[in-house]
ZAKESE-716975 format. One record per residue (C-alpha): x, y, z; residue number from 1. Coordinates in Angstrom, 2 decimals, always signed. Example, Ala and Ser with C-alpha at 12.3 -4.5 7.8 and 13.67 -1.06 7.14 Angstrom:
<sites>
((+12.30 -4.50 +7.80) 1),
((+13.67 -1.06 +7.14) 2),
</sites>
This chain:
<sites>
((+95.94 +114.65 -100.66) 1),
((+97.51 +113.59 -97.15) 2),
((+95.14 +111.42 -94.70) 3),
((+95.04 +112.43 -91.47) 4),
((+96.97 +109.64 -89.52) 5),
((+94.03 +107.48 -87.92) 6),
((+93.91 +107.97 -84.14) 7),
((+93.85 +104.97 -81.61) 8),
((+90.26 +104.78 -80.22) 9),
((+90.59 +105.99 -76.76) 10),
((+89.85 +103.32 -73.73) 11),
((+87.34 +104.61 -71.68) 12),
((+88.50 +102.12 -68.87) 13),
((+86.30 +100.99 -66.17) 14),
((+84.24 +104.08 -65.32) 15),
((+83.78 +103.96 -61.74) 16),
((+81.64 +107.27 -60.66) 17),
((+78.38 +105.89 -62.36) 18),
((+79.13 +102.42 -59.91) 19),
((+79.18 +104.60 -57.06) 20),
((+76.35 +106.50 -57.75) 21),
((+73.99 +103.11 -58.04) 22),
((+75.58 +102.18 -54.81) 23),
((+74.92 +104.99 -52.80) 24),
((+71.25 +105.14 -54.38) 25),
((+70.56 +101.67 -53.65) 26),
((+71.61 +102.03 -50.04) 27),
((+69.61 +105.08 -49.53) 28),
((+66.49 +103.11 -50.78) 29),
((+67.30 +99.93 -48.31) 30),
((+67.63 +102.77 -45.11) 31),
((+64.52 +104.55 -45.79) 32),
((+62.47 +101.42 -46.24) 33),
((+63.95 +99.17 -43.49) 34),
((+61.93 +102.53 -41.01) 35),
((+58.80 +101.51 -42.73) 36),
((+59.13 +97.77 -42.02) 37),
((+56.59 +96.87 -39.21) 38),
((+57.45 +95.15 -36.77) 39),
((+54.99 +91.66 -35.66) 40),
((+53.99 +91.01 -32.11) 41),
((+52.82 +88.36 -30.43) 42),
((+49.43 +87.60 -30.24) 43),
((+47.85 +86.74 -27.37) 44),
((+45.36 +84.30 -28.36) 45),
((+43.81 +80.90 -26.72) 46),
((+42.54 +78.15 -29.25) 47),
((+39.40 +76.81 -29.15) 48),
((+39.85 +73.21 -26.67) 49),
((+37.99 +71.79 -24.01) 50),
((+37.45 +73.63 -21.10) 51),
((+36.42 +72.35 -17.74) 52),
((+33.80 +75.00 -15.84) 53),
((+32.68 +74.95 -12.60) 54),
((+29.02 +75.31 -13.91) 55),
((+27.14 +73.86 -16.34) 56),
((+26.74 +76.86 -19.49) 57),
((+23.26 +77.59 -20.17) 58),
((+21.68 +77.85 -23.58) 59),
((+19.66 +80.46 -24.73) 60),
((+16.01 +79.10 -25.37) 61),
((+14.90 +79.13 -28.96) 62),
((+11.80 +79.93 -29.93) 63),
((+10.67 +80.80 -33.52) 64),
((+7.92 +82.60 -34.52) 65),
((+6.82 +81.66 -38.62) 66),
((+4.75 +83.94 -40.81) 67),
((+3.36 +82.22 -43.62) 68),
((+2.58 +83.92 -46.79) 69),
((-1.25 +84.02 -45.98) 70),
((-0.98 +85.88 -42.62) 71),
((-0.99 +83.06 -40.21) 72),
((+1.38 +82.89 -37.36) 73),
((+2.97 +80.11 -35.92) 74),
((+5.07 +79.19 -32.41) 75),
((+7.33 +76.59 -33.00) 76),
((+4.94 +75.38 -35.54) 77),
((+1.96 +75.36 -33.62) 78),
((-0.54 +77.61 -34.97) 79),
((-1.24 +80.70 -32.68) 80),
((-2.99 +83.44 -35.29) 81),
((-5.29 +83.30 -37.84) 82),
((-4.76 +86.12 -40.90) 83),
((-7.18 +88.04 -39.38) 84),
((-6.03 +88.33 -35.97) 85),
((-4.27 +91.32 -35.59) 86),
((-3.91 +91.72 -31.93) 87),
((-2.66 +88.12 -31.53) 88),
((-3.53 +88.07 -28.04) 89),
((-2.70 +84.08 -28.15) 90),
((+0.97 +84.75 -29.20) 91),
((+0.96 +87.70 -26.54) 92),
((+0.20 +85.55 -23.72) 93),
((+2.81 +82.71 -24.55) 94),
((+5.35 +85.02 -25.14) 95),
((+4.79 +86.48 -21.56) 96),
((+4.43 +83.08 -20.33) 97),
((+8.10 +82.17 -21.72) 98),
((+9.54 +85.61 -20.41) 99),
((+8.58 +84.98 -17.09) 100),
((+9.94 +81.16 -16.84) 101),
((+13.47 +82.50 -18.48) 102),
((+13.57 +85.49 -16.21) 103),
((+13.41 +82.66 -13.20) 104),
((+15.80 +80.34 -14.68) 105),
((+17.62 +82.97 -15.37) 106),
((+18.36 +82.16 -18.92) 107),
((+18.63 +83.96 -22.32) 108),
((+15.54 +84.08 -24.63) 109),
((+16.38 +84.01 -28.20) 110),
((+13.27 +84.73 -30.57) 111),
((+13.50 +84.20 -34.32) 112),
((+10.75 +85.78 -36.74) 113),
((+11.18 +83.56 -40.29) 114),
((+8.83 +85.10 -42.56) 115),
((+8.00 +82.93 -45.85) 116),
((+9.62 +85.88 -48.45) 117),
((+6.07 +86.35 -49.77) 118),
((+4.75 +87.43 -46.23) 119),
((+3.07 +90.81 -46.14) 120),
((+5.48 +93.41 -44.19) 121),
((+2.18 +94.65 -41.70) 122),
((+1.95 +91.18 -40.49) 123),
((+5.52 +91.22 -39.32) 124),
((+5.58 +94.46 -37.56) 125),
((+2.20 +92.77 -36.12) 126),
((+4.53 +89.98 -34.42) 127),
((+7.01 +92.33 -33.63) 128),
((+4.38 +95.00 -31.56) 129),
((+3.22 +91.32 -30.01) 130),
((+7.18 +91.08 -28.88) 131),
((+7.40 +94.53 -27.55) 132),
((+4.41 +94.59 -25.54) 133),
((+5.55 +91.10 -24.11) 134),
((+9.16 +93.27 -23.66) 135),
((+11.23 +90.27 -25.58) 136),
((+14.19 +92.76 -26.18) 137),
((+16.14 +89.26 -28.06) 138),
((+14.81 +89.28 -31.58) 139),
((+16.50 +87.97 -34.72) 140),
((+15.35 +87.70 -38.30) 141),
((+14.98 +85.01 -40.94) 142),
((+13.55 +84.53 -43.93) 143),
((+12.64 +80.61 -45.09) 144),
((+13.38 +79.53 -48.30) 145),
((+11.32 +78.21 -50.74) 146),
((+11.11 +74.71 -51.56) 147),
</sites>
């Protein structure tokens, strides 16, 4: 029986097509993202420095209001209302006493309530009916932490 002769493998060569292909992909994907590429501005920002002002910058006065777990109430602690108390018409009248002087120096009033985390919720909105009848409009909370 006769072989067939054995052919020569054929040499595919450098296939170029495929190459061109890739290219052409890869240079689509660079054109459509460089459109989604944004852009930075400037910022127009000043750093914190030293300023000079004309006048002098006023401070809000602090005053803080503590509710102890028992019910009492104090002003800057200095004890205003005993657990019972639940008009605290002592509080009251300091707190329109320290309206008054802001409103003619013509500063902020900043009032913080810090309520020991035990203190009962009815002696809080006590303080804070206190603060709206006196028409203190700057409240914040706090609560203290135990020691």
């Amino acid at each position: 029986m006769k072989q067939a002769p054995k052919e020569a493998p054929a040499d595919a060569g450098f296939q170029i097509a495929p190459m061109i292909d890739v290219v052409f992909v890869i240079m689509l994907f660079f054109m459509v993202m460089a459109g989604a590429v944004k852009v930075e501005h400037e910022l127009k920002t000043t750093l914190p420095g030293n300023a000079e002002t004309a006048q002098e910058t006023e401070l809000p006065d602090e005053v803080t209001i503590g509710i102890s777990e028992t019910g009492e109430v104090t002003l800057n602690e200095d004890p205003l209302g005993a657990p019972q108390d639940k008009v605290l018409e002592g509080l009251y009248s300091q707190m329109v006493q320290m309206r008054k002087a802001a409103e003619q120096a013509k500063t902020k009033m900043l009032i913080t309530v810090q309520a020991e985390e035990a203190a009962r919720y009815e002696r809080v909105m006590n303080v804070l009916d206190v603060l709206a009848r006196a028409e203190i409009t700057n409240v914040t909370f706090a609560v203290s932490e135990t020691e």
